[in-house]
N, C-alpha and C positions, 0 to 999 in steps of 0.2 A: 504494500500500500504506500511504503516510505516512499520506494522508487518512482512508484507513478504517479505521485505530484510533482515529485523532481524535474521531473521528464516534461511536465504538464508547465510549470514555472518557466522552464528554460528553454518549451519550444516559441521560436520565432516565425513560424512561417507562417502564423497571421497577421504579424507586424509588417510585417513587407508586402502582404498583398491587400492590406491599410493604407501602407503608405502609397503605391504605384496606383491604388485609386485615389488619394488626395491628388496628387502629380497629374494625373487624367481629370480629374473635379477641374482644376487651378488653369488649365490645357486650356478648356472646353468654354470656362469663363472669361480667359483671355481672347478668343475665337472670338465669341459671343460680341464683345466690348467691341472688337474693330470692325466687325461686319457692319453692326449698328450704326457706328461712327463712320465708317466708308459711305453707307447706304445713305446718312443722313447729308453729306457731304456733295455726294451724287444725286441727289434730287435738289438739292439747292445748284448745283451746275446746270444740270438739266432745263430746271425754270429758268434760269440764268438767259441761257441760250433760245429757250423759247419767247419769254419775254423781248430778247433780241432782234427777235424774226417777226415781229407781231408790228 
């Protein structure tokens, strides 16, 4: 019984597939932010240029 909290304490292989989802979470949020901000950026060009032609 000793041994297998030991074993249970000192494994790590769900700390790592913790962390490589944080790392993926932080990825996806960073994506997120520039698409938004590209897209926002590109519709005010867009008007830009329409407005232009008008």
């Amino acid at each position: 019984m000793r041994t297998s909290i030991a074993r249970f304490v000192s494994d790590e292989s769900g700390a790592t597939a913790i962390e490589y989802g944080l790392i993926a979470a932080g990825i996806s949020v960073a994506i997120i932010l520039v698409v938004t901000t590209l897209g926002t950026n590109l519709t005010t060009t867009f008007q830009s240029v329409a407005d232009a032609m008008i």
